[in-house]
Structure formats: C-alpha cells, structure tokens
C-alpha positions in Angstrom: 89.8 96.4 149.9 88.2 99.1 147.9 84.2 98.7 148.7 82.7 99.5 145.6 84.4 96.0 144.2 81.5 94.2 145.4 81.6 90.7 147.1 84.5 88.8 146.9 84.7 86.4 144.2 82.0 88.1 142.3 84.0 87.9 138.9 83.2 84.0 139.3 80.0 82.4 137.9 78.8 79.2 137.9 79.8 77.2 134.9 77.0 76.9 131.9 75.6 73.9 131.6 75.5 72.8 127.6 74.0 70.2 124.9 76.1 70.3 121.9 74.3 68.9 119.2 76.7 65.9 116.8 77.8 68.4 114.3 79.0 71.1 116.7 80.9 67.9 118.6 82.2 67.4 115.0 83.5 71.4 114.4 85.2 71.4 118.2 86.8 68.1 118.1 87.1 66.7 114.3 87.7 69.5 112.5 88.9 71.8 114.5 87.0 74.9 113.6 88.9 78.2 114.1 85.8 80.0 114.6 85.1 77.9 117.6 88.6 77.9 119.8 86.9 80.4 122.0 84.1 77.8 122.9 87.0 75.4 123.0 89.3 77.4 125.3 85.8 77.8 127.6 85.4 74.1 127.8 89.2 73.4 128.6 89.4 76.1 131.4 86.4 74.4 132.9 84.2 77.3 132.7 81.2 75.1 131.1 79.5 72.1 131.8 78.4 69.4 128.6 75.8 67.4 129.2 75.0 64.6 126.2 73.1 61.0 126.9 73.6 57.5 126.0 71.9 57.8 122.4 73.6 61.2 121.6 76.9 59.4 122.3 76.1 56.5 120.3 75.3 58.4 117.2 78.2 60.3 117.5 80.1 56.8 117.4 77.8 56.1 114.5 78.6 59.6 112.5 82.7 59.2 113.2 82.4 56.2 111.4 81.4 57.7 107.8 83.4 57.2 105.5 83.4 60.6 104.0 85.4 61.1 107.4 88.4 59.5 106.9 89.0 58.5 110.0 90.1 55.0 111.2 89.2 53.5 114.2 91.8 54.3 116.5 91.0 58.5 115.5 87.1 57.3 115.9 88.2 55.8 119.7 89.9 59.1 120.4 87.8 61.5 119.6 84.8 59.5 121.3 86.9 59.6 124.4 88.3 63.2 124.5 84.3 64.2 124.1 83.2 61.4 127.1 85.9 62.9 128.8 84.8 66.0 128.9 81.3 65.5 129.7 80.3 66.7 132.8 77.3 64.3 133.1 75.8 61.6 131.1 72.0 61.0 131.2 70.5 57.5 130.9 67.7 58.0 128.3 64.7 58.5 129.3 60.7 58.7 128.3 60.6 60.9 125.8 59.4 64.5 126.7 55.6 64.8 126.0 55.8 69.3 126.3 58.8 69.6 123.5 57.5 70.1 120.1 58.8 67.8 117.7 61.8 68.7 115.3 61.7 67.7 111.6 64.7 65.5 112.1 63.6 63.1 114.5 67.1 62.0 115.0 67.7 65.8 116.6 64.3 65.2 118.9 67.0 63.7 121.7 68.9 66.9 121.7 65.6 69.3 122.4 65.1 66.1 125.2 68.6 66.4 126.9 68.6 70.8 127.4 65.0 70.2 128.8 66.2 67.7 131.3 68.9 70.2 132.5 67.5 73.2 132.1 68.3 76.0 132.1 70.8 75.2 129.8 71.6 76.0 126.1 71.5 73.7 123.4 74.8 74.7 120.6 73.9 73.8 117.2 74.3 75.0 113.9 70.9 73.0 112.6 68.2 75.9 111.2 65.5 73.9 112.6 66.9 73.1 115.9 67.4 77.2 116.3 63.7 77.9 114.8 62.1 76.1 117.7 64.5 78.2 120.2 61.6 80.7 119.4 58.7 78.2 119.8 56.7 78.5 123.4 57.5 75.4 124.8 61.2 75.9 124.8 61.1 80.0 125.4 62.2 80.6 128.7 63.3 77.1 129.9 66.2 76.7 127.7 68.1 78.6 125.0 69.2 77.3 121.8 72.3 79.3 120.1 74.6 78.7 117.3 78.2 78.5 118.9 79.1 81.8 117.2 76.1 83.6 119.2 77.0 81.6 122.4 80.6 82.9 122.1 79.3 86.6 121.6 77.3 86.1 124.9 80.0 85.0 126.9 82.1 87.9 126.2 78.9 90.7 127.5 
C-alpha cells in the first residue's frame, strides 16, 4: 500500500443530504432534463440523500395533475412513486420555523422549513427568490441553496 494514499476508503464521503424544490422534482423525473442526468446518475448510484415532507409531497401530487401536463393518472401515480421511492426520509410537518425569513411565495416557505430541519443540507431549486435568500443571514452557514447546475459543478471539485 503506497502511504501517501491516505486512509483507506478516503475516496468515500458521506452521501449529501438534499431538498429538491417541485419544479426541480419536475426537470429530474417529468421532463427529463438533459442538463440534469448528472444529478440524476448521483441520486441513482446512491451517492445523495432527498429529503421532502408530507406537504411538499402533496403539492407535488397537486402540480402533476395540471393539465398543461398531460399526464393521466396512472403517469401521475408513477412519477409520485419513483420520487417517494427515492426519498431517503420523509418528515411529518411540523411548526413552522420562527428564524427562516419568509419567501415571497409562501407556498415555497415549506421548502426553506425542510433544509433547516436537516441541515446542513442544500436546498436544489431553480426559483430566483428561493436562491436570493441563500445569501440572507439566517440561512448563511446552516444550509446552502443551489441551482442543480451549480450543485452539479460542486460535485465534480
């Protein structure tokens, strides 16, 4: 064994523990994105851990529904599963956080909520002000928040 390899099984890390917000859940599973299938080969090889909670999950159920989608109920059922699936954990909702500050879109509030309660973590999302308050002082330093291009670019340092 040559010595300057370092410990044995150095090369492994612990696996990252991610929020994906409903529209990067969209891009990996609905659509596919081709700009994403390193994030999706990441998740498959087991080299991240989702986290998501009850409310997350149901408005994904709610947003697969759209019309504008296209997709009947059997490709809604599918896709719901394949993300459950691969959910690491699933958090029971909680009180909400009183030391977050408070996103525009209320309905993206939960997501802030859900990387706080596993930080540290980072929270994938494409959403401007979901990534603005990445910079804000109450999330600095207990969580990061990345689009899925960025979070890719990290993983390959």
């Amino acid at each position: 064994m040559n010595e300057d390899s370092g410990p044995p099984f150095a090369h492994l890390r612990e696996p990252q523990t991610l929020v994906l917000d409903t529209n990067t859940v969209l891009a990996l599973w609905m659509f596919r994105d081709p700009a994403l299938e390193p994030m999706r080969e990441k998740l498959s090889g087991g080299h991240c851990r989702l986290v998501s909670r009850d409310d997350a999950l149901e408005e994904l159920r709610r947003v697969l529904a759209y019309r504008q989608f296209g997709q009947d109920h059997e490709a809604q059922q599918a896709l719901l599963v394949a993300y459950r699936d691969a959910l690491w954990h699933c958090l029971a909702q909680g009180p909400a956080a009183v030391d977050l500050p408070s996103c525009r879109d209320r309905d993206d509030q939960k997501f802030l909520e859900i990387a706080a309660s596993c930080s540290p973590c980072t929270l994938v999302t494409r959403d401007r002000d979901l990534l603005r308050l990445g910079r804000h002082r109450l999330v600095r330093g207990r969580f990061a928040i990345q689009r899925p291009e960025e979070w890719q670019r990290s993983c390959t340092k």
